[in-house]
PAVOMI-587218 format. One line per 5 residues: number of its first residue (from 0); their letters; for each residue x negated, y, z of C-alpha. Coordinates in pm, 1 decimal, decimal comma, always signed. Example, Ala and Ser with C-alpha at 12.3 -4.5 7.8 and 13.67 -1.06 7.14 Angstrom:
BEGIN
0> as> -1230,0 -450,0 +780,0 | -1367,0 -106,0 +714,0 .
% end
This chain:
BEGIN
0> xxxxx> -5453,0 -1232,6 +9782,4 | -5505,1 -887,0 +9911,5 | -5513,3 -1021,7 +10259,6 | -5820,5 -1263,0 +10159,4 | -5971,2 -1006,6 +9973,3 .
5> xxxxx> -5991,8 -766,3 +10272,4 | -6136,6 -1089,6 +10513,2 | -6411,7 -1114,4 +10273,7 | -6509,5 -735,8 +10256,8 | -6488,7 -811,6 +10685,9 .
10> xxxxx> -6747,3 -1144,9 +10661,6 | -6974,1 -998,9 +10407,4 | -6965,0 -715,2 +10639,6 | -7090,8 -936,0 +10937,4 | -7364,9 -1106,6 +10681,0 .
15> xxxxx> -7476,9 -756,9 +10635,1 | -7527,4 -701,0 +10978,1 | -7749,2 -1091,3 +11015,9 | -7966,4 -950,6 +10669,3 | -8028,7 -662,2 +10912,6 .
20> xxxxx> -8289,5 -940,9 +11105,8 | -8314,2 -1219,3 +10885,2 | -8450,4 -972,2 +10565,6 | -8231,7 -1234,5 +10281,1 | -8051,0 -1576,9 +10272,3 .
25> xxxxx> -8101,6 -1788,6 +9941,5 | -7925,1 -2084,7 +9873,9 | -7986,3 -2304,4 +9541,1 | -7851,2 -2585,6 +9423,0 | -8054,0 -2826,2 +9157,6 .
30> xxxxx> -7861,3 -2909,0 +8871,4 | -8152,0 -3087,1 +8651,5 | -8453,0 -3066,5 +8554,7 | -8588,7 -3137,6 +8167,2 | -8921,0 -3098,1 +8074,5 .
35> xxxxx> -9047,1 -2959,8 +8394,2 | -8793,8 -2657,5 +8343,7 | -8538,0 -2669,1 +8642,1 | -8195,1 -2535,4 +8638,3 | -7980,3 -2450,6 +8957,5 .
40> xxxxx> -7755,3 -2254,6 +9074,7 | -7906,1 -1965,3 +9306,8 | -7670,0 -1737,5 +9567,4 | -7881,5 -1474,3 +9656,0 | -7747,7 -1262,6 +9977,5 .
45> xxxxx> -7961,7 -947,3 +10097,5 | -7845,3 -568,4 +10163,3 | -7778,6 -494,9 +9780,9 | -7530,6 -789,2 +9666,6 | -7412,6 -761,0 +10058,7 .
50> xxxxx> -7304,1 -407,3 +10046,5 | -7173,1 -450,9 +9684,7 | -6950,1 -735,4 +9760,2 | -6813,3 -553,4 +10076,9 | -6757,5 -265,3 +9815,2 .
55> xxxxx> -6552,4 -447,3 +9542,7 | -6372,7 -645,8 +9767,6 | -6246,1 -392,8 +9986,7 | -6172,9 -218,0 +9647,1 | -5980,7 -569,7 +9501,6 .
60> xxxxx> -5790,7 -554,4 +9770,2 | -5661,6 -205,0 +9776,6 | -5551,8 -254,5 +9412,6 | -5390,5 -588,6 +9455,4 | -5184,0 -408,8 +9696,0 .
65> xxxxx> -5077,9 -122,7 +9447,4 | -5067,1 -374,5 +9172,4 | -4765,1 -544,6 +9397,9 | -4550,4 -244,4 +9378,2 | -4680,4 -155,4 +8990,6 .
70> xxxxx> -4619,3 -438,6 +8805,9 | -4335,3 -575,3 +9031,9 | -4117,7 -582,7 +8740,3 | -4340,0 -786,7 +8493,8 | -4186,0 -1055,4 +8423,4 .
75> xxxxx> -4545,2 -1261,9 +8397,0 | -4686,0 -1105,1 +8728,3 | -4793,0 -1457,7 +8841,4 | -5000,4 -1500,5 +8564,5 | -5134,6 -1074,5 +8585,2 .
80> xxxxx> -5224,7 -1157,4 +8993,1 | -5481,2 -1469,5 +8878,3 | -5620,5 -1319,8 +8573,2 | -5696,1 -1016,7 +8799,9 | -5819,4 -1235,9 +9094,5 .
85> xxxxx> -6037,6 -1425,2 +8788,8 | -6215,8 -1073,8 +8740,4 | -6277,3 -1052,5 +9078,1 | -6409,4 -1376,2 +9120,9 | -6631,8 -1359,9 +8786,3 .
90> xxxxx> -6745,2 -991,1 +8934,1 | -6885,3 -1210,8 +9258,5 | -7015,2 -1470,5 +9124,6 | -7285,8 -1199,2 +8917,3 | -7346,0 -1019,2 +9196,6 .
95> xxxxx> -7425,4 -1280,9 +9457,3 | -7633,1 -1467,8 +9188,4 | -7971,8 -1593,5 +9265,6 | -8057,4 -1717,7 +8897,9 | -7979,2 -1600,4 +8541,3 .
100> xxxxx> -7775,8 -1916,8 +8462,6 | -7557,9 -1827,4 +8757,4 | -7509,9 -1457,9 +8658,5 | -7441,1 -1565,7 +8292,9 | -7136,1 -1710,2 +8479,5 .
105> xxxxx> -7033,3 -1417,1 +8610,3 | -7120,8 -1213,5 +8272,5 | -6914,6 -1448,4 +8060,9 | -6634,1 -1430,2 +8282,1 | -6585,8 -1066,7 +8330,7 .
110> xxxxx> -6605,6 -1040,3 +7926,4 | -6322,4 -1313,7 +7893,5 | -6106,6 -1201,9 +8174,8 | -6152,3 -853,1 +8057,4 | -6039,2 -930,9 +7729,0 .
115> xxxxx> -5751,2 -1112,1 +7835,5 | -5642,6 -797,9 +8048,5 | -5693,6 -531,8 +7775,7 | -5481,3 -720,5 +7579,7 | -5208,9 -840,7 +7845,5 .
120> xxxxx> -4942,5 -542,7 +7691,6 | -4949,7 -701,4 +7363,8 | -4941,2 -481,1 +7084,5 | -5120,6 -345,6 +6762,4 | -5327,9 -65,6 +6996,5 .
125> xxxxx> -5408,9 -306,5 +7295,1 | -5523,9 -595,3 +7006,0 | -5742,2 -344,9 +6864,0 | -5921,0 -235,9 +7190,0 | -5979,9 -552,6 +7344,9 .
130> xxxxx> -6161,8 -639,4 +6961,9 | -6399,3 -358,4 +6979,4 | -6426,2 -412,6 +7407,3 | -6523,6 -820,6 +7338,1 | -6701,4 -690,8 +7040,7 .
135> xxxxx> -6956,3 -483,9 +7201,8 | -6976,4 -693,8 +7508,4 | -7015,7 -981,2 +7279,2 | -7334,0 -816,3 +7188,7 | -7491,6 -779,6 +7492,8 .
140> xxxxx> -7452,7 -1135,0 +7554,2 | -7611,2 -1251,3 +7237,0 | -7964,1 -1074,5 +7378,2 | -7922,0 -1261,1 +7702,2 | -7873,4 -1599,3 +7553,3 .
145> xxxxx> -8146,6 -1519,3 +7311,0 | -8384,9 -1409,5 +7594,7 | -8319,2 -1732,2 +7745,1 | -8551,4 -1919,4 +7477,4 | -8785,7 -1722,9 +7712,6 .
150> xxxxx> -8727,8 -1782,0 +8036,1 | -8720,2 -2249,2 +7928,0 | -9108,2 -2106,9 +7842,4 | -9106,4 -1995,3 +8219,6 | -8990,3 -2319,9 +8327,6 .
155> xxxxx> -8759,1 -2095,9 +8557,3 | -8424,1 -1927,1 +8575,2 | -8478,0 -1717,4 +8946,5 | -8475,1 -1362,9 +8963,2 | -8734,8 -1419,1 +9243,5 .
160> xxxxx> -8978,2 -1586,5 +9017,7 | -9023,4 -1217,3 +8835,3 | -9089,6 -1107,7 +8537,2 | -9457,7 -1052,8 +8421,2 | -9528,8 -737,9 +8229,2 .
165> xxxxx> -9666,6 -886,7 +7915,8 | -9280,1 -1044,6 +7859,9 | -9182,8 -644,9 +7706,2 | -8980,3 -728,6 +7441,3 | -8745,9 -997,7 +7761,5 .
170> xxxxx> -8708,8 -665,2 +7933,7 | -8615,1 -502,6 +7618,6 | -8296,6 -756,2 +7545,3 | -8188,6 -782,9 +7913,7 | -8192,7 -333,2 +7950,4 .
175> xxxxx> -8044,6 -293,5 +7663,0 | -7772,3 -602,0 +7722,0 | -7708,1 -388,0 +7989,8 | -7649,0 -114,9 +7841,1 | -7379,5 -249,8 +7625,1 .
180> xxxxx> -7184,2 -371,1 +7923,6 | -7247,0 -52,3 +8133,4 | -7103,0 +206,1 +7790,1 | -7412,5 +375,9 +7729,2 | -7400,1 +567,2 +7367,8 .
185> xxxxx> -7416,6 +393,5 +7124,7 | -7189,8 +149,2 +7294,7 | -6978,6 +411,2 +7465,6 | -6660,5 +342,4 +7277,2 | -6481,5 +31,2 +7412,1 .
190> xxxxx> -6459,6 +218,8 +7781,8 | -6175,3 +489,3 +7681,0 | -6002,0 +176,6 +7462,8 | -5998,7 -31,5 +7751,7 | -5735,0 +180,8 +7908,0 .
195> xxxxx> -5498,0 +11,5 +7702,3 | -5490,1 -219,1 +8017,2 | -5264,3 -195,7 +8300,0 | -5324,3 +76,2 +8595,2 | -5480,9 -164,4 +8811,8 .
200> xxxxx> -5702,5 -310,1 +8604,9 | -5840,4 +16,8 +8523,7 | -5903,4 +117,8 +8879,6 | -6117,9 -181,0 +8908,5 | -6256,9 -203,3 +8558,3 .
205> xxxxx> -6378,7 +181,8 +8585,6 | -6486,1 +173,8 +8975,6 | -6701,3 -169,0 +9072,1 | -6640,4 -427,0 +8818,8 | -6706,5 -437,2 +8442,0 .
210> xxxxx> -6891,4 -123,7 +8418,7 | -7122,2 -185,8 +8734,9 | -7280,7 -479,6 +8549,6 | -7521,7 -366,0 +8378,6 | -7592,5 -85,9 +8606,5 .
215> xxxxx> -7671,9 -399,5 +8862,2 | -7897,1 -624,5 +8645,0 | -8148,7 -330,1 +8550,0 | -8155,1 -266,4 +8928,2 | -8227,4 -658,6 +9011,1 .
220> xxxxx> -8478,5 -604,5 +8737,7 | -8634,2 -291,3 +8880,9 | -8674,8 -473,2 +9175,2 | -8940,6 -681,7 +9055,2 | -9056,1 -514,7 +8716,8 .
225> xxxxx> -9198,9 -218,4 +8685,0 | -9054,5 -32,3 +8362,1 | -9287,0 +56,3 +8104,5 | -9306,9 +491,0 +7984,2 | -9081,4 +360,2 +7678,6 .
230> xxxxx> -8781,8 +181,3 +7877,0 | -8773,3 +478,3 +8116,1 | -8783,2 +765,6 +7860,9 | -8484,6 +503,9 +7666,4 | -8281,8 +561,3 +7992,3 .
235> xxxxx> -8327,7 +883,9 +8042,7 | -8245,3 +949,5 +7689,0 | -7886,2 +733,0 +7706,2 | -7833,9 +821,0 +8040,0 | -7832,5 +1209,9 +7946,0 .
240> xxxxx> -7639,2 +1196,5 +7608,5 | -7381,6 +964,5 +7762,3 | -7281,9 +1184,3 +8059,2 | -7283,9 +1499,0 +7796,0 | -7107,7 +1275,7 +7529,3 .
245> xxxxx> -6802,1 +1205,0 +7832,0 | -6799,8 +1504,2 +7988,2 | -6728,4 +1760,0 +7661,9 | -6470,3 +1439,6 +7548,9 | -6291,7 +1492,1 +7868,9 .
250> xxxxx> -6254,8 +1846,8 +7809,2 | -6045,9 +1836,3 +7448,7 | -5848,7 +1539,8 +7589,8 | -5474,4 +1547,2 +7711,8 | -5452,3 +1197,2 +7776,9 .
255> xxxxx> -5441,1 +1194,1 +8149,2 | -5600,4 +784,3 +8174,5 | -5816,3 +878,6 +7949,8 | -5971,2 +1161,0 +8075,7 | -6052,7 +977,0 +8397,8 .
260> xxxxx> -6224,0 +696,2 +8163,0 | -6453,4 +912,6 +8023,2 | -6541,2 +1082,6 +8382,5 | -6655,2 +753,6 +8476,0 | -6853,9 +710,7 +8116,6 .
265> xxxxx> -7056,0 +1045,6 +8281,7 | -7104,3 +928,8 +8579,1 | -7238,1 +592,0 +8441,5 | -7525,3 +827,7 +8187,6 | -7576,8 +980,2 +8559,1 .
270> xxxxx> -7635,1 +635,6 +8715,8 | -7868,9 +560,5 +8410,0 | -8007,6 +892,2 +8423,2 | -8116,1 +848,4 +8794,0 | -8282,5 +452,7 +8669,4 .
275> xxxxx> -8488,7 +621,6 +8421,5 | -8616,9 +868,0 +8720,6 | -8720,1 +583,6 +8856,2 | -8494,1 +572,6 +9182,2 | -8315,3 +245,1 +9181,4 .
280> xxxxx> -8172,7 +332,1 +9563,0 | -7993,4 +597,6 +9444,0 | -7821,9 +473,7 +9172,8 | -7689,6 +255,2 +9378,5 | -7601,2 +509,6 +9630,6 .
285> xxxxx> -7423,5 +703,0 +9366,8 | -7271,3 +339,0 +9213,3 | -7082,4 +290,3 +9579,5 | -6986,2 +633,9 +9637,6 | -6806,0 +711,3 +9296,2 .
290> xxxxx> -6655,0 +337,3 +9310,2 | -6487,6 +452,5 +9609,3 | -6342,6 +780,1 +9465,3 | -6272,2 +626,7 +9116,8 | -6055,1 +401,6 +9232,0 .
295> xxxxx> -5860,5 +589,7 +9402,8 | -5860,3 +851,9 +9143,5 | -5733,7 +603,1 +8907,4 | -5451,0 +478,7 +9182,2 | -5312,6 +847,5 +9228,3 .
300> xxxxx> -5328,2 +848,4 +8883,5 | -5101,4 +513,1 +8794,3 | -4851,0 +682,3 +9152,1 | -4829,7 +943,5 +8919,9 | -4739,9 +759,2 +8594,5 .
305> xxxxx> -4483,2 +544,4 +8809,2 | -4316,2 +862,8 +8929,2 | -4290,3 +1022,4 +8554,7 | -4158,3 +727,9 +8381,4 | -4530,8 +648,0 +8185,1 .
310> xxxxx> -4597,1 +1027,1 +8129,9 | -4909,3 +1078,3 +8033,5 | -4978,3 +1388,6 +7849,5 | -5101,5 +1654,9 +8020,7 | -4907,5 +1936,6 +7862,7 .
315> xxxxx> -4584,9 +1761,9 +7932,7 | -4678,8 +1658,1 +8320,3 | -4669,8 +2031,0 +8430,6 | -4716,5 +2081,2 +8829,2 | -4601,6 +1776,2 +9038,9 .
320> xxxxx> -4708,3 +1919,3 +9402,2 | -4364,3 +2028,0 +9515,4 | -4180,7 +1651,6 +9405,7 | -4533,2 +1419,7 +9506,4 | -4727,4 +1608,7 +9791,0 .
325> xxxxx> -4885,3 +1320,1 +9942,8 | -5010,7 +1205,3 +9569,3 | -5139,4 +1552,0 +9494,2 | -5331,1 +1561,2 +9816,6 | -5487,3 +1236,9 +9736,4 .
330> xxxxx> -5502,2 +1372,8 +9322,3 | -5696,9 +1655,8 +9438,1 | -5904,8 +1470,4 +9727,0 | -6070,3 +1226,9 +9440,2 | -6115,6 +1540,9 +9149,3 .
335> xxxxx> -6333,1 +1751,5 +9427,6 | -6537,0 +1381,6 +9461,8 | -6565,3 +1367,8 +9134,1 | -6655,7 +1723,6 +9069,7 | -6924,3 +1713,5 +9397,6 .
340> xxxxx> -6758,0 +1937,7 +9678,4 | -6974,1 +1974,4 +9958,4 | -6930,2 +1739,5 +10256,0 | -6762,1 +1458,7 +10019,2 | -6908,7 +1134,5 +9928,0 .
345> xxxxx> -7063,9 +1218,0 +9600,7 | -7215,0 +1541,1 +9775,9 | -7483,8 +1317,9 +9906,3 | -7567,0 +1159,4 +9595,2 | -7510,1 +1358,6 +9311,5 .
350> xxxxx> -7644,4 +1639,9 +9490,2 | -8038,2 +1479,2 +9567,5 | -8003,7 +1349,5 +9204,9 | -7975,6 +1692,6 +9078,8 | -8315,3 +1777,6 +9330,5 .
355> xxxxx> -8509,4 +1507,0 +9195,4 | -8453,7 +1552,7 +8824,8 | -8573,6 +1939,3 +8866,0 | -8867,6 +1813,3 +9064,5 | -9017,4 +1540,4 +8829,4 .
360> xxxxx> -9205,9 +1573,7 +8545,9 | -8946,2 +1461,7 +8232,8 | -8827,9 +1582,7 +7891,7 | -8694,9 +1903,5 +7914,8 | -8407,4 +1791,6 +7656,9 .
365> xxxxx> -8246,7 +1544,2 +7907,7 | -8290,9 +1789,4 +8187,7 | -8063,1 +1986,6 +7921,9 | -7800,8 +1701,6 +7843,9 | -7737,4 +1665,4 +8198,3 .
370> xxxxx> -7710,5 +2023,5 +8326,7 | -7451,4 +2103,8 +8028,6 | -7309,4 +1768,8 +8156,3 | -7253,8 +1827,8 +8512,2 | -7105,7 +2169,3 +8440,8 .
375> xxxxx> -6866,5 +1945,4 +8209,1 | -6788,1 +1737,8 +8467,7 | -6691,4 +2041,5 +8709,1 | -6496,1 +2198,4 +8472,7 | -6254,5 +1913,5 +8349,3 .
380> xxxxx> -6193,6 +1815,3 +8738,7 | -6044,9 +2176,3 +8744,3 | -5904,3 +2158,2 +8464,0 | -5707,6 +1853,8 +8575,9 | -5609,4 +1984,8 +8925,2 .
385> xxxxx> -5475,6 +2324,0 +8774,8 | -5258,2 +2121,6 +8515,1 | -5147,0 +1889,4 +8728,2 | -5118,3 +2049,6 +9046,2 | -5156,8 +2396,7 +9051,5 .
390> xxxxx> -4932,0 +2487,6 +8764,6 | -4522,3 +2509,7 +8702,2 | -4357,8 +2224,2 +8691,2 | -4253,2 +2090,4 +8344,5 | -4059,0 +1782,2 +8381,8 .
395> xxxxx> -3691,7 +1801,9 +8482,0 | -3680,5 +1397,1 +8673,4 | -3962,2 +1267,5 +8843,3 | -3883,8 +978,7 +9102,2 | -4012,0 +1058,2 +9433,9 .
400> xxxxx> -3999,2 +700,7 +9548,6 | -4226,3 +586,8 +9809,8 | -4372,8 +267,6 +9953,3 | -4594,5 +111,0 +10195,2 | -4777,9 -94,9 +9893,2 .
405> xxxxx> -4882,4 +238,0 +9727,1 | -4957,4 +443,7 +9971,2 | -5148,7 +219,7 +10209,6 | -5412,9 +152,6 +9942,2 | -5429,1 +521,5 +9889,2 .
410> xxxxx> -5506,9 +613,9 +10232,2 | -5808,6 +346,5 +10300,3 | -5974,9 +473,2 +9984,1 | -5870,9 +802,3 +10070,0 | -6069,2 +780,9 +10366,4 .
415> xxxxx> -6404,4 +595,6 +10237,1 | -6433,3 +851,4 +9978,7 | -6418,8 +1126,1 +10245,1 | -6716,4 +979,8 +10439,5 | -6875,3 +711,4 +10254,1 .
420> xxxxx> -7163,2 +920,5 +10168,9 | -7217,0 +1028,3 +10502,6 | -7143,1 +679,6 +10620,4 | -7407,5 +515,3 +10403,9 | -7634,9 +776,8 +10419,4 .
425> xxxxx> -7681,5 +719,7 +10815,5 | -7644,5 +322,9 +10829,1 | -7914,8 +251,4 +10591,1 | -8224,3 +435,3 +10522,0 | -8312,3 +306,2 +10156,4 .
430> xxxxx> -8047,1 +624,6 +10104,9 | -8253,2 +890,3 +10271,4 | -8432,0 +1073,0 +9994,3 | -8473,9 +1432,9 +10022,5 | -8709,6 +1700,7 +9829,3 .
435> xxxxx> -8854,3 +2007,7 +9867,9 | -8789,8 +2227,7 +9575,6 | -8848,0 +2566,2 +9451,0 | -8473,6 +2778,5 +9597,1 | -8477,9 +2890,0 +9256,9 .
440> xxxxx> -8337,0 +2560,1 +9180,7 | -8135,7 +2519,3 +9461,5 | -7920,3 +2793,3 +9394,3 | -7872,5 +2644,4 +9015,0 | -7772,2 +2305,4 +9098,0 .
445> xxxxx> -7512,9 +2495,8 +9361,3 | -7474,4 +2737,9 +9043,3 | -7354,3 +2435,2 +8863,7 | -7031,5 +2403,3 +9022,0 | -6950,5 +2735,2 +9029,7 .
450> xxxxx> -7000,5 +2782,4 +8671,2 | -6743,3 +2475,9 +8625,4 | -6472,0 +2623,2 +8864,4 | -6476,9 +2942,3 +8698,7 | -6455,2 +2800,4 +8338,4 .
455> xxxxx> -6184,9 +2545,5 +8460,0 | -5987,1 +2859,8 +8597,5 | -5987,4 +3083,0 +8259,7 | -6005,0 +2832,2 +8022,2 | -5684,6 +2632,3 +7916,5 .
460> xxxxx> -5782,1 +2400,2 +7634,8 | -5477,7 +2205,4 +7481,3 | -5663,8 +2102,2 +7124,0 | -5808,0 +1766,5 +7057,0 | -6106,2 +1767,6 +6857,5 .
465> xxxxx> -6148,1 +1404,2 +6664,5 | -6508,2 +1406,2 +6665,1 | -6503,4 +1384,1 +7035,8 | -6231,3 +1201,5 +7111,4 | -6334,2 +911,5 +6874,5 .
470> xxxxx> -6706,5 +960,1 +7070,4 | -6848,0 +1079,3 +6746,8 | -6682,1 +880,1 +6517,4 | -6809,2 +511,9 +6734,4 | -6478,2 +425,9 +6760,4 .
475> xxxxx> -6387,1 +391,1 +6375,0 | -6768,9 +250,5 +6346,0 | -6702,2 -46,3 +6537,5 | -6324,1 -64,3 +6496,2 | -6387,7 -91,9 +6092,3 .
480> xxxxx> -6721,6 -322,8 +6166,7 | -6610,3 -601,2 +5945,5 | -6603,1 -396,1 +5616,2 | -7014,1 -435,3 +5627,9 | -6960,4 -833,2 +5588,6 .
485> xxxxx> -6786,2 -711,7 +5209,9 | -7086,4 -760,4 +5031,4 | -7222,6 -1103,4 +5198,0 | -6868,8 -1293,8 +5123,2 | -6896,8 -1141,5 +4742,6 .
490> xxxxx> -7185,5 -1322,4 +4744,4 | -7036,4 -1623,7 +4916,7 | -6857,6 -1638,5 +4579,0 | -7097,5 -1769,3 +4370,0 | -7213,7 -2044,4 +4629,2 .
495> xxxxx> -7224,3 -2393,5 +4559,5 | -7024,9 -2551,1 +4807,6 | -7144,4 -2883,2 +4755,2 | -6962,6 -3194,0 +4948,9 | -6800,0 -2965,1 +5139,4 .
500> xxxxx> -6570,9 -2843,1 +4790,8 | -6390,2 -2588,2 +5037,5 | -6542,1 -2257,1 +4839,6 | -6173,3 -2141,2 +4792,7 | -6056,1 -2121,9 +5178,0 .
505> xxxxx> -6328,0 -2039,9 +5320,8 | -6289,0 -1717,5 +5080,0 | -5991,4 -1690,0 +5195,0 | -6019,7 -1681,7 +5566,2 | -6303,0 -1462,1 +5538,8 .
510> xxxxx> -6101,8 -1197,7 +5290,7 | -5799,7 -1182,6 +5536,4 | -5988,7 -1060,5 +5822,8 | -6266,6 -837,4 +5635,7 | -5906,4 -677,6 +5398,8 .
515> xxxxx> -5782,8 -506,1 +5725,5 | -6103,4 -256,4 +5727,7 | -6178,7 -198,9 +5376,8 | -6130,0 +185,8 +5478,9 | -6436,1 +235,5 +5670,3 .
520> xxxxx> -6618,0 +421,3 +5416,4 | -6307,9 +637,6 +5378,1 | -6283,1 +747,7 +5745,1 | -6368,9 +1027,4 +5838,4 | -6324,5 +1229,8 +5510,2 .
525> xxxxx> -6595,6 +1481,6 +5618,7 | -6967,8 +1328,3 +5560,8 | -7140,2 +1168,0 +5861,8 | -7490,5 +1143,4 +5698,5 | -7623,7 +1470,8 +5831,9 .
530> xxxxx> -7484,7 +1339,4 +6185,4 | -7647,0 +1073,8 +6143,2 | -7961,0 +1247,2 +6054,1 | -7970,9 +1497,4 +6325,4 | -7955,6 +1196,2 +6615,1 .
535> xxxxx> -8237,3 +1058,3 +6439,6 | -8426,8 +1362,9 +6458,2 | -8283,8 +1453,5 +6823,0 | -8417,7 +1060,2 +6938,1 | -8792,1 +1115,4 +6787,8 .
540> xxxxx> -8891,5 +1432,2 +6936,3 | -8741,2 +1287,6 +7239,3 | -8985,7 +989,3 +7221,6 | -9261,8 +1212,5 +7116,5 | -9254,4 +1379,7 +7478,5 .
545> xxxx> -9374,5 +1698,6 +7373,9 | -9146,7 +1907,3 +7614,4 | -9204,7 +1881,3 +7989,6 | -9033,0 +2070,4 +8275,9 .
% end
């Protein structure tokens, strides 16, 4: 699998090289037509889905190789390899689609197969994140099967037919079914539950798969749509509260999986941030660059849980450079991506991002959000080097095993997320944005990072704060969602039943799911209303627009 994995990131490489001359290739397929409306099945190849594919498959393949040596002693690895190479396959199919029917595909498989990986160590904490992951996925995929009614009205299914700008409220279901799948507060609490999964699924989950969805349908739809003043303040409003939201999470975490889940739930608000801009090319610039260093984040990461026996807890891990110097190297290579050295891949992204949100004319309050968040993001990447790296070593036995099938993967995405940025930046020139700003600005996006290093240095924060590491209490929300269907089966109750005469069990099935979360109301014992209250306030005067920069 790995070895077929890595020929297709080779011939999509080639194709890319043909689009070069040829502009796009489109192949459909005509399933039927009724009533005038005509479904097929539509493979759309140009530079975007090109480049993407050669992405996650060289990715797929680097973690199929890990996932060899990692789960070598499941005793179901068979089954692990094909659900895994389903993902991939389901990942594919939506980004090389031509039509919506065809990326429904891909949608519906990536939800399934995700599912069925979140779950794969089976017990009471995996069950209960891979219910609230299908949950709020499940959501998304409601709005695109309702906006669907729409497109039969079209009498078309192709992404090329476009979308007129009357259809608002069509744009409106498939952006914010994106959102859902892409973790964007309020649906930012299934990403840190999905690490209930495997290592490997992880590293592809968090770098080019599941998350990159939705990220990739609002850019198809950008494409051909111009987004209304509403849907672009929306972004930049999620976009900005969900990189804050991850980054100060991160910092009162200990979990070390975790904290690397809710890096990439910041740099997902960034890549939403950077759509509500209005610069689709470089959120996808920033989407390859940080799949490239996210994975193998992720990978040093699962090296490093396979060396401590499953440790995970920061406080215990201590210093590990002396016992794994190779995996620190590659630890600390991926952090100083994540955090934006200079010269790395997510320098040439992150960095012009920075340039163009000082230089347009937005709301001052998102400008804000992602400052604080970006200093966040510095901070905890120092934070996470110093524990892990930099400090005494804690644990008396770590193995200091070593093999070709872990560090092999390391080193190829060791390398890409050394020069990808670079790389991309000079082979295609959708990536070459630049802007003149005032230096006063320059110096406080570099300012930004130094800020971070220096409060990653002093401060050493080993308290958890429940308010953040729930995501402000989402998790419990949707974790506890069936309690609100309490009142609608009370009412069931007193339903005549008719012929059917089954009043009695269907009471029954409905009371033994709905029992379990009768607490919801309970948890948390401190009042949420004026929470509750103050986002309401905090969205309005965003809408309102009233503050400019």
């Amino acid at each position: 699998m790995p070895f077929m994995l890595f020929s297709l990131s080779i011939f999509f490489s080639m194709c890319f090289m043909l689009v070069v001359y040829y502009n796009k290739f489109i192949i459909e397929v005509m399933l039927l037509t009724i009533n005038s409306c005509e479904f097929s099945l539509s493979i759309y190849m140009d530079k975007t889905s090109l480049m993407f594919g050669v992405v996650v498959t060289l990715i797929s393949g680097s973690v199929f190789l890990f996932g060899c040596k990692y789960m070598s002693e499941d005793p179901y690895f068979f089954r692990f390899k094909w659900i895994l190479l389903s993902f991939v396959i389901s990942m594919n199919f939506l980004i090389f689609s031509g039509s919506y029917i065809m990326m429904l595909l891909g949608w519906d498989g990536l939800g399934v197969t995700s599912f069925a990986l979140i779950v794969y160590y089976q017990s009471k904490d995996s069950l209960i994140a891979g219910f609230q992951t299908l949950l709020l996925n499940r959501l998304g995929d409601a709005l695109i099967v309702t906006s669907f009614f729409v497109f039969i009205s079209f009498g078309q299914f192709l992404f090329s037919y476009g979308l007129q700008e009357k259809m608002m409220t069509l744009v409106l279901f498939l952006t914010l079914a994106s959102l859902t799948k892409s973790a964007q507060f309020p649906f930012s609490s299934w990403l840190p539950a999905a690490m209930a999964a495997p290592t490997p699924v992880s590293a592809l989950v968090h770098s080019s798969t599941l998350v990159t969805a939705g990220i990739y349908l609002i850019l198809r739809m950008m494409s051909m749509f111009n987004f209304s003043m509403f849907l672009s303040n929306l972004l930049l409003l999620l976009g900005s509260v969900t990189c804050f939201l991850g980054g100060t999470a991160a910092l009162f975490e200990n979990d070390l999986k975790k904290i690397v889940a809710l890096s990439t739930l910041s740099q997902l608000g960034l890549m939403v941030f950077t759509l509500g801009m209005g610069f689709p090319n470089m959120a996808l610039f920033h989407l390859f660059t940080h799949a490239m260093f996210k994975a193998l984040l992720f990978l040093s990461a699962g090296t490093i849980l396979m060396s401590t026996f499953g440790t995970q807890d920061l406080r215990i891990l201590g210093g590990i450079s002396m016992s794994l110097p190779f995996c620190t190297v590659i630890f600390n290579i991926s952090s100083l991506c994540l955090a934006g050295a200079p010269f790395l891949s997510a320098f040439y992204s992150k960095h012009v991002i920075l340039e163009k949100m000082f230089f347009l004319n937005i709301n001052m309050l998102s400008i804000l959000l992602m400052s604080l968040g970006t200093v966040c993001t510095v901070f905890y990447s120092v934070r996470l080097m110093k524990n892990l790296c930099w400090s005494n070593p804690n644990m008396v036995l770590i193995l200091k095993e070593s093999s070709f099938l872990v560090n092999f993967p390391m080193m190829i995405l060791s390398v890409f997320a050394m020069i990808s940025g670079k790389m991309m930046f000079n082979i295609e020139n959708w990536f070459l944005e630049s802007q003149l700003i005032k230096m006063e600005f320059s110096m406080l996006i570099n300012m930004f990072m130094i800020i971070g290093i220096i409060l990653g240095m002093i401060f050493t924060i080993n308290k958890k704060s429940m308010m953040l590491s729930t995501l402000f209490y989402l998790t419990p929300l949707y974790n506890n969602s069936s309690k609100l269907i309490n009142p609608l089966i009370y009412n069931m109750m007193h339903l005549d039943y008719g012929w059917l005469e089954q009043g009695p069990k269907v009471n029954f099935y409905l009371e033994k799911f709905s029992n379990k979360f009768s607490l919801m109301f309970n948890w948390p014992k401190t009042n949420c209303s004026m929470y509750i209250f103050f986002m309401l306030i905090l969205f309005f005067f965003f809408l309102m627009n009233g503050f400019y920069f």
